[in-house]
Structure formats: C-alpha cells, structure tokens
N, C-alpha and C positions, 0 to 999 in steps of 0.2 A: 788805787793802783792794783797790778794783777801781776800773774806769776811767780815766780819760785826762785829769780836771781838774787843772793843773798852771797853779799848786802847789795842793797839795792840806795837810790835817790830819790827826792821827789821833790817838787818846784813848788814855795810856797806863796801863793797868789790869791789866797782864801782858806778858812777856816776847811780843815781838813779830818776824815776819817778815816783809819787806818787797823785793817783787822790783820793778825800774825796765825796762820792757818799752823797747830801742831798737830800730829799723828802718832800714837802709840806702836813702837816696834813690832814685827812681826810675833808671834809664839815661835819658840822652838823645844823639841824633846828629845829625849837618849835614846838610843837604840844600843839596849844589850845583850850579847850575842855569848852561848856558853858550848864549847865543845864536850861530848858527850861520849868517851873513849880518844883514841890517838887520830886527831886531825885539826887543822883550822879552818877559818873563814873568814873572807876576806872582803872588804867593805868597799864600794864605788858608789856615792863618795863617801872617802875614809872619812873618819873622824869619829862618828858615834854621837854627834849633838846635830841634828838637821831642822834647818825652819819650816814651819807647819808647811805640808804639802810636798813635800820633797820624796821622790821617788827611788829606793836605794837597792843597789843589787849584789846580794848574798854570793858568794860562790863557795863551794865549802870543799877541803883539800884534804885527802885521806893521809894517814903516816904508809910507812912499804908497810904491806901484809895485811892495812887494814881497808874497811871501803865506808861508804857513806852510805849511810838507809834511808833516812827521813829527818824532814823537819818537826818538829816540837815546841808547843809555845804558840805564839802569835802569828807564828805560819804551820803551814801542816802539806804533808805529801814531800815526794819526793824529785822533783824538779830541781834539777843543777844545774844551773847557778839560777837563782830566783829574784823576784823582786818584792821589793815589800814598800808602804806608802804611809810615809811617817804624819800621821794627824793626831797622834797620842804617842806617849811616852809606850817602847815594844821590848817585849823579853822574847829572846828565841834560842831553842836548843837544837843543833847539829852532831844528829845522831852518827855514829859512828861503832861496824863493830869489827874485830876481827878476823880476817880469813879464814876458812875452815882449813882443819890441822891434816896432811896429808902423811902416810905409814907408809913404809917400806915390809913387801913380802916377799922374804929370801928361802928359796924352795931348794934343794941339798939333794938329787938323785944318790942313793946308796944302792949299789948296784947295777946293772945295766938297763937303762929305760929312761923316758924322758916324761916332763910332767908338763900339761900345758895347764897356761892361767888364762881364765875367761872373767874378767876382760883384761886383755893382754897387759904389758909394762910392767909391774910388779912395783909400782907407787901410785898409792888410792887416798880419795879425800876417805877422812874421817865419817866411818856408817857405811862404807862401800861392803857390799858382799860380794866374792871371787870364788866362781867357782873351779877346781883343781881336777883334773883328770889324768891319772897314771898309765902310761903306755909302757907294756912290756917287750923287753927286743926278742929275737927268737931263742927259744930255748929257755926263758927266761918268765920271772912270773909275780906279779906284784903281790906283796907279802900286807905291808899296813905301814898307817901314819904314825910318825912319830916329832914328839918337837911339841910346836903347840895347836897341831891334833894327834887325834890317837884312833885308833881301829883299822876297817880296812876297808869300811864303805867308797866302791870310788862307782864315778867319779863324787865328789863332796863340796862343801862351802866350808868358808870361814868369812867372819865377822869381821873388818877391818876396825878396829877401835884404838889398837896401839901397833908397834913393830911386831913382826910376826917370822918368825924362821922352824920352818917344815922341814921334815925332813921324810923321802919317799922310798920306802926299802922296798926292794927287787931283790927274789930269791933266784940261786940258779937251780933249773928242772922246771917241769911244769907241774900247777898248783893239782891237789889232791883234795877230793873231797867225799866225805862218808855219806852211804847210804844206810841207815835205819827203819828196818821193817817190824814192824808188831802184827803178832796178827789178835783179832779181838773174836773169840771165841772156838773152834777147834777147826783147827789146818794150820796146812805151813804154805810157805814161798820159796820156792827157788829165784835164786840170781845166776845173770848165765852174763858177763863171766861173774865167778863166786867171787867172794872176798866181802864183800862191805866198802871196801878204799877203793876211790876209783880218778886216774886222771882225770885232768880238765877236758874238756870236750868228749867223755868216753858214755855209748849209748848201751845201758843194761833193762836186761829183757827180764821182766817178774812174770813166775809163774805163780800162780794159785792154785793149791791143792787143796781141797775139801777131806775133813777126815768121814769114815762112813756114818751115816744116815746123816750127816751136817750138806751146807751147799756153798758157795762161794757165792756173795750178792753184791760187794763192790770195793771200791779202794777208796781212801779218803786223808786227807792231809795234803801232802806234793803231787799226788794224783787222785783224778777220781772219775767218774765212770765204771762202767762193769765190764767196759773189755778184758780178758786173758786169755792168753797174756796178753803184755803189754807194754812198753819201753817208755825210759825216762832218758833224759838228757843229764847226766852230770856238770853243770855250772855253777855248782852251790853244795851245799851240805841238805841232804834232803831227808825227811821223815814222811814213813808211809802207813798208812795202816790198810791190814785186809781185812773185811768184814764177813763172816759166814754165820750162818744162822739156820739151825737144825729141818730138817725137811718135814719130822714128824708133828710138828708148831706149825703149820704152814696151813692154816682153814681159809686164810683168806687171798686172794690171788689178785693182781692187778694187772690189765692187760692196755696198752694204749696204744692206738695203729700209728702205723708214720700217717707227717703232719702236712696238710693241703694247704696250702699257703690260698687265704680268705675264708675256709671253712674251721668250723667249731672240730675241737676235738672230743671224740666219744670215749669217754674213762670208765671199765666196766672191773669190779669186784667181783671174784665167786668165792664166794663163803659157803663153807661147808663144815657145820658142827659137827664136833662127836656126838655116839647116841646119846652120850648123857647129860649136854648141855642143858640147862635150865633155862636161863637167860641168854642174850648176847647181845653186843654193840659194836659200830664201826666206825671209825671217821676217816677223812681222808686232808691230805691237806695239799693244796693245790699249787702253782707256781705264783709267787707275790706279783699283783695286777694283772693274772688273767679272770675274765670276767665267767662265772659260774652259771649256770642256768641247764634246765629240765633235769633236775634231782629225782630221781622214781623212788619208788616203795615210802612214798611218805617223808622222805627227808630231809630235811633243813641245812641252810645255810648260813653258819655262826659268826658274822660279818666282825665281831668284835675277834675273835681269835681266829679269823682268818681259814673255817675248817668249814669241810662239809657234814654234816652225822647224820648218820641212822638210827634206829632203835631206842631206846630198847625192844626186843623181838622176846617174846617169851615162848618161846622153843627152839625145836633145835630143829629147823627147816631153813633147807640151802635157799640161799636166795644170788641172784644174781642183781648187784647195785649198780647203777648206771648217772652218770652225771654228763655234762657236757662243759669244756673251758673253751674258750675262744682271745685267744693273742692279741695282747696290748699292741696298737701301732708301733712298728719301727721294731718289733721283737726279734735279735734275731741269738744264736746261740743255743744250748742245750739246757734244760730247763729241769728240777729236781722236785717230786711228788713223794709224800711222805704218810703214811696212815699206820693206824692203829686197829686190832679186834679185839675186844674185851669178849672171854668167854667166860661164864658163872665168876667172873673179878680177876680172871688171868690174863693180863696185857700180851702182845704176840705183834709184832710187825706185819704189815700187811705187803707180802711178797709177790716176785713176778717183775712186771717194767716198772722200770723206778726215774727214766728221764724221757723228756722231748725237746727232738732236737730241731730247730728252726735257721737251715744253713742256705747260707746266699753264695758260698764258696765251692767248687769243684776245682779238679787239680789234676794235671798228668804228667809223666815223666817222660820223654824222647831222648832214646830207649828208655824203657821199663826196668833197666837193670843198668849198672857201671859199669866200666871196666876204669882201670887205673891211670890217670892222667889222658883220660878223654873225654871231654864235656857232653853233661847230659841238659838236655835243653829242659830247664823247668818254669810251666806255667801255672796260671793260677786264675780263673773265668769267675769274675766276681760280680752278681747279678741281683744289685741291691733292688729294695721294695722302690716302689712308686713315689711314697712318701716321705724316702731320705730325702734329707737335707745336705750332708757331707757325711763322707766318706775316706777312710785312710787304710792301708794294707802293708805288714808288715812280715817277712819272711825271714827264717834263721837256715840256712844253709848247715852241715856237718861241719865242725873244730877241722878246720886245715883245709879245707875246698875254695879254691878259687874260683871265683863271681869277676862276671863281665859279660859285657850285651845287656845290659838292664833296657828294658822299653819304657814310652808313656812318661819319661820324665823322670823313673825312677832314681834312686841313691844308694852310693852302699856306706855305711857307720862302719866305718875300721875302731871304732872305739867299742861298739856293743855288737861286731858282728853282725849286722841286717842290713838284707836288701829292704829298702823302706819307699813306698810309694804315696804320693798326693799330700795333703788331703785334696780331692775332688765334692769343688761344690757344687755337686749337682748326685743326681740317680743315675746316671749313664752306668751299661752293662760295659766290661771291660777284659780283656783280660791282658794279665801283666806276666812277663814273660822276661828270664834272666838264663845266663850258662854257667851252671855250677862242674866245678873240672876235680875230681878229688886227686889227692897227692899219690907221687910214688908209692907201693904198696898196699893203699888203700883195700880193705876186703871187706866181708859181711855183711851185715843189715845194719843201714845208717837213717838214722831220721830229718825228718825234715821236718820245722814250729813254726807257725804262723800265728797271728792274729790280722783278723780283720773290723775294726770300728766303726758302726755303723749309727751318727748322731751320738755316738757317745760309749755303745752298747755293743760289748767286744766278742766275740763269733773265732774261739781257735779253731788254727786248720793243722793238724799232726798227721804227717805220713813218710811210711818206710820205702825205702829202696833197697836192696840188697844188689852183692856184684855180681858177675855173670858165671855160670859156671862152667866148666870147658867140659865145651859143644862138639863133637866131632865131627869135620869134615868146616868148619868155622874158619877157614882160612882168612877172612882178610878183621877176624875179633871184633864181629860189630856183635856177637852173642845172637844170631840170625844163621839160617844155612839159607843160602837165596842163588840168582843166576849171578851174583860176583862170585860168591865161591865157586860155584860150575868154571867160572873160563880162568880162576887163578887153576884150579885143577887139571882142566885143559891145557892151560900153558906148562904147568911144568910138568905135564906127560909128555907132550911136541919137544919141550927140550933133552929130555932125556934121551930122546931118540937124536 
C-alpha cells in the first residue's frame, strides 16, 4: 500500500508486507534579541523559537530623545528594519544611543546696542561654536563681555557645552584709545593733535625730530616704514616706536632703486672707513625668498643664516658692495633689508634705504580734497601680476563717512567698517570704485587704509585726503575756480543791476 492517509485499510487476500514510513521533526532555534540603551525590537514572526530556515525580520524602535545606530551580534550594519535567517541558534544587539544634548544662549544688551548670534536662534546641539558680534547705536560704544565671557574682543566665539548667559555692555560716548610713542635712541615726536587719548576713529599725525648729529631711520611696532611724518588711525590702543641712529656711525650706506616688476634689483653698499680702520666686515640681509645673485668684491652668500657678507677687508679702503635680489613669484607689498658693518669689532647698522616696495595698487581721489557732506568719488586701479591666482581688496573709508556706489560687486561690513571687494579668481586688471560723503563738520587731513591680497600676500594701500580750503571767488564749493564760477558771478552782477 502507498500514501500517507492514516489510518488507513487494506484487503487481505495474501500474505502481505507493510512498511510505516517515520520522519524526525524539523530543527528549530532561539533567536535573542538584547536592547542596547532606550529602545526595542520587534519580531515578524514573533516568538523567538523559529524552525530551521525561517526568515525573521528585526525592526528596532527608539524611546523619545533616543535613536538607533547599528546592529551588533549576529547581524551587523544599520539597516531598519532587517532581516535575519534562523539556521542556528542568533544573539543580536540593538544599538541605541541618546540624542545629542542642546544649550540655551541668553545674550543681555547692557546699554544701547544690539548683539547678533552666528548662527542664529540662541539653542545649539551640544559642541556648537557661536559666534557673537556687538553693535553699537550711535553715540554709543561697546565697552566688554561679561557673564560667561569676559574681555572686549568682538566680534568673539563661545563654546556651546552647557547654558550660557552673556551679558554685552555698551558705554555711552565714543570709545577712547591711547597712543604710546618711545623713541629709541635721541629725538623726540610730536602728535598733532597732542595728548596721547584719542577718540575712536581720530587720525593723528607723528612727527620725528632728530636731535643734532642723530637722523631719524624709521618707525616700528603699530607703524613702520620711514615716512615723516606720518598718520595712524586710532581704532585700538596703539604703541610706536621711533628709531634714530647717529650720523657720525654712519660708513656704510644702502641705496636700492625703485623695483621693475620682472627685473633683478641692484643693492649697492658704500662703505667708507675712518682713517684708522684696521679691519672691516659687512653683511647684508635680504628680503625672506628673494633669490640672491652677482655678489662683487668677493662675497658670499650664507644660505643657512640667510645673509649676504663681505670681508674681511684689511684696511680701510671705501669699497662700493653690490648684490643683486630678484622677487619670489606672486611678490607683492613692501619688503625690509637689514645689514650690519663691523669696523676694527664695532657693530653699526648699515644706513640709507631700508625697504622695497612691490605695488600692484594706485589710487585717486575725485576731487583731491573734501568738503563736508559731499561725496568724493574714491577709486582704486588694482593691477595684479600675471600669475595670480586670486585676488581680494579691502578699503577703510574715515570714522563717520558715508559709503555708497560700491562697483564690481563690491560690499560694505557695517560691523568692521570696509568697503570689501571679490575675491576675484583670476588676474584681471580692475579698478574698484565707491562714494565716500564725510559728515557735517568734517575738516582736516583724513586717511584712507587699504589692503589688497594677492594669493595670499597682502600689499597695504594708506592715503590722506585733507578738506578744501576757502578759495576765493569758489562760488559754487567744488574747491576749483573754473567757468561755473564765471557765469554764477555773472549772474549775480546782472541781478544786481
């Protein structure tokens, strides 16, 4: 007989053989499942005991605030809801972790002015940095942080790690800051106007006086070059120093022409011993990566200390030293040369030109002078090398002059006072052009600061403007006597009659 109906019959009409076919049950195994912080996971099909072969699908449920990261165990990755293919007994873990923890930043204006958060809302996950910038209303002037920052760096960051409550004090008057002048060896400076305190935005002119047989050779700290005079911008508390150095010290001389943009610069030394030199020596040291070449009189190039030298010479015969530098790509900005004469063992600075300047910026003003609350049109013809890359330009207009007309794209930062242009990626020649208007009042010689960035390598541009002075016969105040003034003088001779 055959088949599987049980129970079954069978006709007995002969000796008969009969086989009872049995089969041992399927396998089956556990499947256990362990949550791993706040969430569970939920079983299709439920149970947790499945017969070999059985295909079971995970889905794993976070608590509020928490989420789900990965499986662990006998599955792996993070695929939600998953499946898994029970042919062994399976352990699996259902990672889970908590929400990152978000702070409240409560920002408290003390005084008048308002402070903006970057980035905005004033509730950050946990590790967020926000930075804080203080605006002062008019008249008014931000003093420092208080709360949990302190100083008066603005704008500034804080650290989002727990609640935070700032507090932004505003003083009323505008902020004051001191000028500190040294001078380093004999002379003095005048400040015009005098005092040392000076408002915010106030532009003071340093003079250098040399006392006699001394010279005046240059400024150095918050200024430097060897203009004087020369004007600084008060936006800070500033320290200066003036450098002078005796005339009758003075044997060796440095002269270096203006700079030919693609040609080598020719750096010539005249040394001229007392008669009773015995020995002498010289070195010079040149601008960091410009490339050095045709050293005369014998003299080497000290690649590890970065100098050029001479000598020793064993007498006291003038010699005229000669080197030549030639400009790292992309150079541009004013560049600072530094030497040394050693005569019979007495060190002495090597005087004369002490910088080279490599400018890609020119500048004019329309008109050449102000008058008060009428715009002067200022531009700025910026004519970078061949081989920039990018380009950015930055201009600071006078404390209280109003800006408008920017070209080219340009912006103006009410937060840091700049008309701010590009960046431009390319070399293109340009020039960028804004209307700065100064306020009621307005009078004297006002400055104007620049920078221009070129690949990286920043080129200031500083120039003064002064207001117009009464012109006779200047009738319609453009600081000009021209044919407008003829037919206003015209006109009101005809009316008079």
């Amino acid at each position: 007989m055959s088949g599987s109906t049980n129970p079954t019959t069978i006709f007995m009409d002969s000796n008969k053989n009969v086989t009872a076919v049995f089969e041992e049950d399927a396998s089956q195994y556990t499947l256990s499942v362990t949550p791993q912080g706040q969430g569970s996971v939920t079983l299709d099909p439920a149970g947790g005991t499945y017969d070999d072969g059985t295909t079971v699908q995970l889905t794993a449920t976070a608590s509020p605030d928490w989420h789900f990261v990965r499986w662990e165990g006998d599955l792996s990755g993070s695929t939600n809801p998953t499946t898994i293919l029970m042919d062994s007994n399976k352990n699996v873990t259902a990672i889970f972790e908590e929400d990152a923890s978000q702070y409240t930043l409560s920002v408290i204006p003390q005084g008048q002015g308002s402070v903006i958060l970057d980035p905005t809302g004033g509730t950050y996950d946990d590790g967020t940095t926000v930075q804080l910038t203080a605006t002062a209303s008019p008249d008014w002037h931000f003093a420092r942080w208080e709360g949990d920052l302190s100083g008066s760096t603005n704008p500034t960051t804080i650290l989002m790690n727990s609640n935070k409550n700032v507090t932004a004090v505003f003083e009323e008057g505008i902020s004051q800051y001191t000028l500190s002048v040294t001078p380093q060896g004999q002379g003095s400076v005048t400040l015009d106007p005098a005092g040392g305190t000076y408002d915010d935005g106030t532009t003071v002119q340093l003079t250098a006086t040399a006392s006699p047989d001394w010279h005046f050779v240059r400024w150095e700290g918050d200024l430097s070059g060897s203009i004087n005079p020369t004007m600084i911008l008060m936006d800070s508390n500033k320290s200066v120093t003036a450098v002078f150095d005796i005339d009758d010290l003075c044997h060796a001389i440095r002269t270096i022409p203006e700079y030919i943009e693609g040609l080598p610069v020719p750096i010539t030394i005249d040394v001229t011993p007392e008669a009773t030199v015995v020995v002498y020596a010289v070195e010079d040291t040149p601008p960091l990566g410009w490339v050095v070449s045709n050293i005369n009189e014998g003299g080497t190039r000290d690649d590890v200390n970065k100098k050029v030298k001479w000598g020793p010479f064993f007498d006291n015969t003038p010699r005229t030293l000669t080197y030549d530098i030639t400009a790292p790509v992309g150079a541009s900005g004013c560049y600072s040369l530094s030497g040394l004469a050693s005569f019979d063992g007495v060190d002495q600075s090597v005087c004369g030109n002490t910088e080279i300047c490599i400018l890609h910026v020119t500048w004019d003003f329309d008109p050449n002078t102000y008058i008060a609350e009428s715009p002067v049109s200022v531009c700025l013809d910026v004519d970078p090398e061949a081989s920039v890359m990018v380009y950015a330009v930055e201009d600071s207009p006078p404390f209280g002059w109003t800006v408008t007309d920017i070209n080219e794209g340009g912006t103006w930062d009410d937060v840091n006072k700049k008309v701010k242009w590009g960046p431009y990626f390319d070399s293109n020649p340009r020039t960028l052009c804004y209307n700065a208007t100064p306020p009621a009042g307005e009078t004297g010689e006002k400055i104007f600061t620049g920078t221009a960035s070129f690949d990286g390598v920043d080129e200031p541009v500083e120039r003064t403007i002064t207001d117009c002075a009464e012109i006779i016969a200047d009738f319609d105040n453009d600081c000009d006597v021209d044919f407008d003034d003829l037919a206003i003088l015209v006109g009101n001779w005809l009316e008079s009659y």
